[in-house]
N, C-alpha and C positions, 0 to 999 in steps of 0.2 A: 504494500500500500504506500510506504514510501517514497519507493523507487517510482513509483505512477505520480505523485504529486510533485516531485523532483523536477521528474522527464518533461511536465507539465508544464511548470515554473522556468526550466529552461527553454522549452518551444516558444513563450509567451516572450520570455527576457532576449531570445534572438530577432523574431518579428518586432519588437518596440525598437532595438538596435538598426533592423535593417530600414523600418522606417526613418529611422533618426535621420542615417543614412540621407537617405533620399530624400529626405525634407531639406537636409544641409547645402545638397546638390544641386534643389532648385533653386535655394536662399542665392548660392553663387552665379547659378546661371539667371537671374532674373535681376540682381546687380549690376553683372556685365551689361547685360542689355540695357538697363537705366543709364549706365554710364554712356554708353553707344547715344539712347534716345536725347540726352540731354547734350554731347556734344553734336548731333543731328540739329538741334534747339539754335546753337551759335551761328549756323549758315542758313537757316531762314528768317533771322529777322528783319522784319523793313518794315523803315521808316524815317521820314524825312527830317527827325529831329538825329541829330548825331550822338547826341549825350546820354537821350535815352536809349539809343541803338547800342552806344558803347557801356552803357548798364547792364541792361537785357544781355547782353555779351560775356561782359564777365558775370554775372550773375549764371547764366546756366554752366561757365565754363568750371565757376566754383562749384558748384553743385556735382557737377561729371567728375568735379575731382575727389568731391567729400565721398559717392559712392563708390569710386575707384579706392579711395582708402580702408572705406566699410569691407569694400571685397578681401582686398588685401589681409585684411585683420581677421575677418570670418577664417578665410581661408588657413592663413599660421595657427589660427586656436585648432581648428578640425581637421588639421594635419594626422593626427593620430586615428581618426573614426572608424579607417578601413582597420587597423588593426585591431580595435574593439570589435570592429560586426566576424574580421576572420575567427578570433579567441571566443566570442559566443557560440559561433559555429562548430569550431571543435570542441567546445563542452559539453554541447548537446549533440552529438556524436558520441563522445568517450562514455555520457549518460548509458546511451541505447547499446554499448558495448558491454 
């Protein structure tokens, strides 16, 4: 009885992992793409005021940078995450053995 609540607790603790996973991955790629949309932002502005042209400019430019950082930083923390989902993986393995 156990070993069935064990095997259980580990199938549950690998699926939440490989979710994690995959929530991490779109957190990264849905960044990138913000980063991309908002320097995309910098070569369509118009308008005949200059000053607010060079606002609207650097304003989305900062922005594409603050999420390019965000990325950056996600990414160095969840460096390790593949090694968690493989180590879940073979726990619940070595479980069913």
């Amino acid at each position: 009885m156990e070993w069935c609540k064990a095997c259980s607790h580990a199938h549950c603790w690998e699926e939440e992992v490989r979710l994690l996973f995959e929530e991490q991955q779109r957190t990264l790629r849905f960044l990138e793409w913000h980063t991309i949309w908002w320097m995309d932002r910098t070569n369509t502005i118009k308008t005949s005021d200059k000053a607010l042209a060079e606002g609207r400019h650097a304003y989305a430019v900062r922005q594409a940078e603050l999420c390019r950082q965000i990325r950056r930083s996600f990414a160095h923390t969840w460096k390790d995450t593949q090694c968690f989902l493989d180590l879940a993986h073979s726990y619940s393995v070595s479980l069913l053995t």
